[in-house]
N, C-alpha and C positions, 0 to 999 in steps of 0.2 A: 458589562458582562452579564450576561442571564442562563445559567444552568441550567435553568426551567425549558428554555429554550435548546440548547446546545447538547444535552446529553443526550436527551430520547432524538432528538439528527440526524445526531453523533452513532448511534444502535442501528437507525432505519438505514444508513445509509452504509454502515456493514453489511447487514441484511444484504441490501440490495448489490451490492459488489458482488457479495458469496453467489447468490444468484445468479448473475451475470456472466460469473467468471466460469461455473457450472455448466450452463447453456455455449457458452464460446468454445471451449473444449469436447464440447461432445460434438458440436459444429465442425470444428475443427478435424477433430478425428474422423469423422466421415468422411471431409472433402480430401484427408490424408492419404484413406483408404479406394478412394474414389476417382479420383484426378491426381495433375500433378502440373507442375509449373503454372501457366499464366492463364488456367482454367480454372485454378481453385479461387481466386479472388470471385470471380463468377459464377461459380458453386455457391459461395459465400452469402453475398448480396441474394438470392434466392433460399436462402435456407430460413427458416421462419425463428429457428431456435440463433441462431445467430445474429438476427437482427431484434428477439426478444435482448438476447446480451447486451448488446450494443443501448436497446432500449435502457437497460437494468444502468449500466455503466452511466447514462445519462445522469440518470433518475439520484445515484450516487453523488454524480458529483454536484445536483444540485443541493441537495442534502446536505453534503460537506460543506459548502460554502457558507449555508447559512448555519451550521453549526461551528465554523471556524470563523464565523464575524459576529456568533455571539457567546461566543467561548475562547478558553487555552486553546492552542493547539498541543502544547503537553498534554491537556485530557481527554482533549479531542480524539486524536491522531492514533491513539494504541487502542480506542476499540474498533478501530478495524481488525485486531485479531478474530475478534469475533464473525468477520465471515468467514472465517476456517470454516467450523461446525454446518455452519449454511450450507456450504457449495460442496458439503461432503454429502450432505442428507439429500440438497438437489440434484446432484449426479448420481446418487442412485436413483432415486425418482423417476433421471431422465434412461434409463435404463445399462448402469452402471454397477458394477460390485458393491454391494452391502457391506457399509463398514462394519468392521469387526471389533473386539473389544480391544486389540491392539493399536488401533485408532482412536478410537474414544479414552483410553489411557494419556497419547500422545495430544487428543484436545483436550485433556482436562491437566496437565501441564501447565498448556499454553494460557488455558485460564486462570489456575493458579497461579502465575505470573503475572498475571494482570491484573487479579483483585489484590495481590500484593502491592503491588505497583502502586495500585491507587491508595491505598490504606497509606503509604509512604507518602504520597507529593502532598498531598491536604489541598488548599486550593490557593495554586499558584495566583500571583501578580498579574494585571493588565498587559498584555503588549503593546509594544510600542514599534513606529515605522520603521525599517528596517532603512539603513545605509548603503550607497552606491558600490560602497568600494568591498562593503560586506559581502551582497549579493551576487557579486562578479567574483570572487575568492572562492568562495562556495562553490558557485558554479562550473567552477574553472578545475576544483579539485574532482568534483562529482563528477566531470566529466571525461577527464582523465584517469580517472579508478576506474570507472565507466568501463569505457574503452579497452584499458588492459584486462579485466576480468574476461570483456568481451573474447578480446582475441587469443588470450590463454585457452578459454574453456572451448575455444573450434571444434579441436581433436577431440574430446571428452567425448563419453558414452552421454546416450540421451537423458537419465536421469541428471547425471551433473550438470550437462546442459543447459537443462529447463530450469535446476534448480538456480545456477552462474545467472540467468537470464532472470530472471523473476524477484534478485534479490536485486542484482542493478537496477529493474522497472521497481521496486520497491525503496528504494534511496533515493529514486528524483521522485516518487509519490510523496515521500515525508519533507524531501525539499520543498516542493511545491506546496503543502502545507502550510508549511514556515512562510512562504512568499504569500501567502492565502491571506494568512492572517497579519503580516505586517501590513499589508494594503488593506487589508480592513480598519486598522488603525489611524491609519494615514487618511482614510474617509473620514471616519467617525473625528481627525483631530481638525483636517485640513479643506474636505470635499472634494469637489472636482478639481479644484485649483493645486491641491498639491502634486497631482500627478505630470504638472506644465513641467513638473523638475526632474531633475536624474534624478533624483531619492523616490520619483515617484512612477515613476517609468521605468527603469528598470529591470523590477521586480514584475511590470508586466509583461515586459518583452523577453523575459528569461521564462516564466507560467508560459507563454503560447508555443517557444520554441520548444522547453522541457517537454511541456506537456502532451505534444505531439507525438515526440519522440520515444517517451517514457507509454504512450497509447499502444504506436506501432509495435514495440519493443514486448510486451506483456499478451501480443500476438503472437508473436517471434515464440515465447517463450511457453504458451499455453501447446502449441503445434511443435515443439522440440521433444518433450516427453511428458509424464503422466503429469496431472494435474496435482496429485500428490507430492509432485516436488517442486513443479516452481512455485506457489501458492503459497505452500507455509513459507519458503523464502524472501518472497515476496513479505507478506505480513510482517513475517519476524525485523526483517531490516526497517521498514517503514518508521515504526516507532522509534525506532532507536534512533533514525537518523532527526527527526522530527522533533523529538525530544531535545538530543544535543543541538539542534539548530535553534531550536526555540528559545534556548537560555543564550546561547551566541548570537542571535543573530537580533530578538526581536524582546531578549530581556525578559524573559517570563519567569523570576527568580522561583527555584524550588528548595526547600532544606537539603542541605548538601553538608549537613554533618559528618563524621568518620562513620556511625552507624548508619544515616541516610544510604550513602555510597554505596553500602557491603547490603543492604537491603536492596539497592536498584540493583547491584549486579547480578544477585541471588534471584532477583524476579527475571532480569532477561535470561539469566542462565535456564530458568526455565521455560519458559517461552522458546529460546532456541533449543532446548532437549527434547522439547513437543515436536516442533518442526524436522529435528534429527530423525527422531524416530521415525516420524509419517515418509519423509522421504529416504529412507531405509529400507524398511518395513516393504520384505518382496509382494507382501497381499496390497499394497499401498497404490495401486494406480486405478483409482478412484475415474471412470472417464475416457481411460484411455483404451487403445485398441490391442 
């Protein structure tokens, strides 16, 4: 484990989400407003801010990885909140609504909850390679909560939409986390050779299927409504899921005192009241059209 390494990653590769996710949405709303059906992927592929995104999302998830093969992913995985503030400040930039101070209330919440967060975990345990039968349970539930959220939130107005859509692409990002780092494990215990086995395979064929899915999906949900709602949903769910997975799945013991507990809920609780509010908050469409 090297912090030295993993934490400034861990920040750049927020950064570059918030960025990313910025640029895709203002993308997006154009080809929204511009085309429609099997012209906008076409629109898409030509738009320079779209394909800067796509760059940025790269650029992230290489970041991640080498911040979750030399890191927790409990400490990892929650400063992705921190591309909130980014992709608020880049979508004005890109010629979007100027947050206001009802926004920057709603991100300093979310940050409050995270520097709480961390004052809370200290520095968790090594992980360890995750199990076959772990990763499939997981996957099987993620993906069926999935699914129903999906097809509940059809009928919903666009804000619930984006926000339904962006908090499901945010529970297979912190799944996928968990999967990140157990396989980083399983390198650093086993090398190549441990992957010839289900314990180690797996977990990569569930990363390429997820992580497909959970890409498309967080397009879906950028092009459903403001950015301001699926985004913090997204964020807020990520850690949460990534956390709980990280202690089930791949052993990354945290203090889990009676006071720990009522300290972790108190930090997500804020964290998710940041996010409530931004995607409340009728000035909050940051992006969109």
């Amino acid at each position: 484990m090297s912090l030295i390494v993993a934490l400034p990653c861990a920040l750049a590769s927020a950064c570059a989400y918030g960025a990313s996710a910025a640029a895709q949405h203002a993308a997006l709303a154009e080809s929204r407003s511009a085309t429609c059906g099997r012209d906008t992927m076409r629109m898409l592929i030509r738009s320079p801010r779209w394909l800067v995104g796509m760059g940025g999302d790269t650029v992230g998830v290489l970041l991640q990885v080498v911040a979750l093969a030399t890191g927790p992913v409990v400490l990892v995985q929650p400063f992705q909140v921190l591309a909130l503030p980014v992709s608020l400040l880049i979508a004005w930039a890109l010629g979007g609504a100027r947050p206001g101070w009802r926004q920057g209330i709603a991100c300093a919440w979310m940050l409050l909850g995270l520097v709480g967060f961390f004052l809370l975990i200290g520095r968790p345990d090594d992980a360890r390679p995750t199990t076959t039968s772990g990763v499939l349970i997981a996957a099987g539930v993620l993906a069926g909560g999935g699914v129903l959220a999906l097809v509940l939130s059809a009928p919903a107005r666009p804000t619930v939409k984006a926000a339904m859509y962006g908090g499901v692409a945010g529970c297979l990002f912190g799944f996928e986390a968990v999967l990140f780092d157990g396989i980083a494990a399983l390198w650093f215990r086993d090398g190549l050779a441990g992957f010839a086995r289900p314990a180690g395979l797996a977990p990569l064929l569930v990363v390429v299927v997820l992580g497909a899915f959970s890409i498309v999906l967080t397009q879906v949900a950028l092009r459903a409504g403001p950015l301001a709602a699926s985004f913090p949903a997204n964020l807020a769910a990520d850690p949460v899921v990534s956390v709980a997975l990280g202690a089930l799945l791949v052993h990354e013991t945290i203090p889990s005192t009676p006071g720990h507990l009522l300290g972790y809920l108190a930090a997500l609780a804020a964290i998710v009241y940041g996010a409530v509010r931004l995607a409340a908050d009728p000035a909050a469409t940051v992006g969109a059209t």
